[in-house]
Structures are given as C-alpha cells and as structure tokens.
C-alpha positions as CSV (number, residue, x, y, z in Angstrom):
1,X,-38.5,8.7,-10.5
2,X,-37.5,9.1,-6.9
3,X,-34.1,10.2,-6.4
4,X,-31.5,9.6,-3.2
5,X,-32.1,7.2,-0.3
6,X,-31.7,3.3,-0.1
7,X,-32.2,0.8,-3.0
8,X,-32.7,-2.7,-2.2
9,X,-29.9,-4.7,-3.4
10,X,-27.6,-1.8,-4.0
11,X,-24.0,-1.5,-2.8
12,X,-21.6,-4.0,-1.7
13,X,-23.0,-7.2,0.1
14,X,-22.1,-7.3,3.9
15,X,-19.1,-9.2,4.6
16,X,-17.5,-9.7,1.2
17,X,-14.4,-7.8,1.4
18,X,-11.0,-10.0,1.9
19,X,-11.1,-9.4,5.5
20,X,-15.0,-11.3,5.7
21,X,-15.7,-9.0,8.6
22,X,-17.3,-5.1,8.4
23,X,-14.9,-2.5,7.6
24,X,-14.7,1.5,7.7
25,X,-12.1,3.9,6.2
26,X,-9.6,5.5,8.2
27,X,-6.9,8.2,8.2
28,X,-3.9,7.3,8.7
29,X,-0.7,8.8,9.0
30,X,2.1,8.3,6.5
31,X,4.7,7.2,8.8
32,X,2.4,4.0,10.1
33,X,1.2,3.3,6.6
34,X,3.9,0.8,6.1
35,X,2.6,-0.5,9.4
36,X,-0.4,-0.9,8.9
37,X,0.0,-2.8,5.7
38,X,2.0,-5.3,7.1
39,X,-0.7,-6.0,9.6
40,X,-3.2,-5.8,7.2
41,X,-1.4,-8.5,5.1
42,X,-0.8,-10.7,8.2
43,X,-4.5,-10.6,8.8
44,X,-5.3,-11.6,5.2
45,X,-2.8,-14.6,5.3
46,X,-3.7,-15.7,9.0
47,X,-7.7,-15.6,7.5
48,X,-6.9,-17.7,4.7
49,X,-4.7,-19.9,6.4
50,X,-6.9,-20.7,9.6
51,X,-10.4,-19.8,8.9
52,X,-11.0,-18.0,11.8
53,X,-11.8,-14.3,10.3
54,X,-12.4,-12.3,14.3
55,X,-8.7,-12.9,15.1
56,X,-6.4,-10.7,14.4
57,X,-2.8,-11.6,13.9
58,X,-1.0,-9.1,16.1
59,X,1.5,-10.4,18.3
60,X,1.3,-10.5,22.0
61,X,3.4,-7.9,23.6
62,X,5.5,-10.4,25.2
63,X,6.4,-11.7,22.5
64,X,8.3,-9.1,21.2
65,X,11.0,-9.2,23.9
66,X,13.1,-12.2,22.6
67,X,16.6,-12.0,24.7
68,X,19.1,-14.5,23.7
69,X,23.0,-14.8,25.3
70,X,25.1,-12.5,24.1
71,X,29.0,-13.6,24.6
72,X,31.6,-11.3,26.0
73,X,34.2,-12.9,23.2
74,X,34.0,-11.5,19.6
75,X,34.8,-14.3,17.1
76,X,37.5,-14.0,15.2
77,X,37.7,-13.2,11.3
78,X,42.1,-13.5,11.7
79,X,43.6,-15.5,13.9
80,X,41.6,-18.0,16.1
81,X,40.7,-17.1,19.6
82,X,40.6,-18.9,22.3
83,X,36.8,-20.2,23.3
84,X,34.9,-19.7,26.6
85,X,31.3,-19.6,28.1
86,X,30.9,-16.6,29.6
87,X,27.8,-14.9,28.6
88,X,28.1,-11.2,28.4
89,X,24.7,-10.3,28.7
90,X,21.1,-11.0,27.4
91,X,20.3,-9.4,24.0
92,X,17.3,-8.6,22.5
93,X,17.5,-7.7,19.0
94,X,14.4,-5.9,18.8
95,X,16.3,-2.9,21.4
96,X,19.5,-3.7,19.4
97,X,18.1,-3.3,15.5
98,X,15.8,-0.7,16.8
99,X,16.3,2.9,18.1
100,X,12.9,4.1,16.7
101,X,9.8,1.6,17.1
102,X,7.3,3.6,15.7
103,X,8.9,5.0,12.9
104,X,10.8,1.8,12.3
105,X,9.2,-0.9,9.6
106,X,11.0,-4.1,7.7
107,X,10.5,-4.6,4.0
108,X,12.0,-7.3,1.5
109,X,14.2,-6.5,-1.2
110,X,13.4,-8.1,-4.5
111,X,16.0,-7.7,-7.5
112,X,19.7,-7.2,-7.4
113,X,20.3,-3.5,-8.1
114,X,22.3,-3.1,-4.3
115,X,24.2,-6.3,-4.8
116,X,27.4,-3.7,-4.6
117,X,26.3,-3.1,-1.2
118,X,25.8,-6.5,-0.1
119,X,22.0,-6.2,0.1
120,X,20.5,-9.6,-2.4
121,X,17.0,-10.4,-3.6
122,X,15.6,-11.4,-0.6
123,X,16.8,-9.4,2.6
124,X,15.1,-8.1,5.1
125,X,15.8,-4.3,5.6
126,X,15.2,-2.5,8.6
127,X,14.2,0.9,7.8
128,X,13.7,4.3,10.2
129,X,11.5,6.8,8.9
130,X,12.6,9.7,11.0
131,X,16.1,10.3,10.3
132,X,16.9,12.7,7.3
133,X,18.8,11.0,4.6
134,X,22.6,11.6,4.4
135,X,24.9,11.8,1.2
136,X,25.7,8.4,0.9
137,X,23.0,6.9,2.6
138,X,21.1,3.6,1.6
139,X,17.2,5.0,1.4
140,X,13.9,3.5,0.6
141,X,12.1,6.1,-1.9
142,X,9.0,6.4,-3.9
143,X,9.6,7.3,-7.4
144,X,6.7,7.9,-10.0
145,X,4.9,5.5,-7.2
146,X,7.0,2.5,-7.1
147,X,9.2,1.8,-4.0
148,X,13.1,1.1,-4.8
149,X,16.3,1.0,-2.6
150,X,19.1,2.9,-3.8
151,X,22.2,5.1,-2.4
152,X,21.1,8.7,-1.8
153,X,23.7,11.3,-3.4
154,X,22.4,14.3,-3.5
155,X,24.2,17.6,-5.9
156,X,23.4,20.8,-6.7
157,X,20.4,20.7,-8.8
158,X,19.4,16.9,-8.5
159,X,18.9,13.8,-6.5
160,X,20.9,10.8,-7.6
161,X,19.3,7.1,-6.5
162,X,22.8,5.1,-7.3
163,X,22.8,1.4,-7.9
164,X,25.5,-0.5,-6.8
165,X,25.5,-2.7,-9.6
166,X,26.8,-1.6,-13.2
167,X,24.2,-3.5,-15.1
168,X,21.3,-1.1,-13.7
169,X,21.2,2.6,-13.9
170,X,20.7,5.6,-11.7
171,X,17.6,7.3,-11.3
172,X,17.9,11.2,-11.8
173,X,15.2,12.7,-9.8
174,X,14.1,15.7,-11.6
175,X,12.4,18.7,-10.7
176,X,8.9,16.9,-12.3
177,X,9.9,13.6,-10.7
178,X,7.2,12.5,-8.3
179,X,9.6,11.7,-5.3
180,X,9.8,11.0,-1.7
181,X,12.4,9.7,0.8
182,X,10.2,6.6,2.9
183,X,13.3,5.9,4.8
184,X,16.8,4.9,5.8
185,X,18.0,1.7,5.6
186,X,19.7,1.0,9.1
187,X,20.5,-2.5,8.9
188,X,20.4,-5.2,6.3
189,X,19.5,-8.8,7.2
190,X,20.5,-11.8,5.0
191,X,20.5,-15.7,5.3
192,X,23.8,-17.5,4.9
193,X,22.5,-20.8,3.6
C-alpha cells in the first residue's frame, strides 16, 4: 500500500464550514482575538440570517462616527434647573467611551456576581486591553479558561477576583492557577427599562 499524497474523498468537503465559503488559519494576536470573534460571530449571524454568505458584516467606516447634541446644561439629581436649548457641542460616543480603539472590545455580562457594583446580567462592558490593572479595579480575566468580571485586589502573595455580591465567592488566584488579566472594565452600559 502506497503511502502519502491525495485520496479521493478524503478530508473536509469544500464549502461546509459555518461560514459556506473557503477558509485558512491565521495568527492572530491576543489583543485582536476578542475582535475578531465578534466579527466572526457577526458574519455567522448575518449568513444565517440573510443568505448571502460573500458579504461580510463589517460596518462602513462612516458609520462609526455617530455625533448626537450634547447640552451645555447638566440635569439635575437635587434641585431642578432651569431648561434651555443650547447645544454644547456634538458628541460622539465612540471618541467619548473610547481612548484606545484597537485595544478596546465590548462584551456582555451574564450572572449577577458585580451587582454590588452596579454592573447586572446583561450590560455591555467596555473593556481596554492596554492599561495595567489597578488595586481596585473592575477587570475581565481568564481563569482555568473561563472569562469572569471581578474586582482586582491584589496582596502579597495572591490575586483576589472579589465579587460584589455576598452570595458568590472570591476567586484566590494561586500560584498553579491558570490566570490572565484580558482587561479593564472602563465603562459599564445598562438599559433603564
């Protein structure tokens, strides 16, 4: 028996992967990983919902640059102010939410471990990768392999992840603890209603 080179029928059938179009592997960089995913996952769900598997779901450039009025008043949480029109300025909240674009990703919280901190199942967190976590700080970080959003406070010898709720528990980060620091959480962003 022959051995190496091409069997007929052998391997994975062209265009049967999720994305119905060729793919090839790639390196890419930690810090765009998160990135990349989400556009990965966009692609998937615009696929499945339209069809059309040769477009990508990347948003025009253009579109990112959303500038809305921004009034020169602050509203009040004491006493009533008085109300006027005068617009400030234009605000985009893309420049306002983020100082870092390419180290900068969003990612939903699920569970209620940081209800203590006022972030709920289902916020949007806007997280930098480049800062260096502070004592205190609200961090994305991959424990044992699974992502979670806890309070960094660190002390001699360990790592605390705190919860800011009583009914879950800490994570002590161990010397054998398969650990990393994704991010910092810069801003949380909830509904109302």
């Amino acid at each position: 028996m022959a051995h190496g080179g091409k069997r007929e029928g052998a391997g994975r059938k062209k265009l049967s992967n999720k994305y119905k179009e060729q793919t090839c592997p790639v390196r890419i960089p930690l810090s765009l990983l998160p990135t990349v995913q989400v556009l990965l996952q966009k692609k998937t769900q615009h696929y499945h919902e339209s069809h059309e598997s040769n477009t990508a779901f990347i948003p025009h450039p253009n579109a990112l640059n959303i500038e809305r009025p921004f009034f020169l008043n602050a509203v009040s949480a004491g006493v009533p102010l008085s109300a006027d029109d005068h617009i400030d300025c234009m605000l985009d909240l893309n420049t306002h939410l983020i100082s870092n674009p390419s180290t900068t990703f969003f990612i939903r919280v699920a569970g209620d471990s940081m209800n203590g901190a006022s972030i709920f199942d289902g916020d949007l967190l806007v997280v930098d990768r480049s800062p260096k976590p502070r004592t205190g700080d609200i961090v994305i970080a991959i424990v044992n392999g699974d992502l979670t959003v806890k309070r960094f406070m660190p002390s001699v010898g360990e790592v605390i992840l705190k919860a800011e709720n009583a009914e879950h528990a800490d994570i002590h980060i161990s010397a054998d603890t398969d650990f990393t620091i994704w991010g910092v959480v810069m801003h949380i962003i909830h509904k109302t209603r």
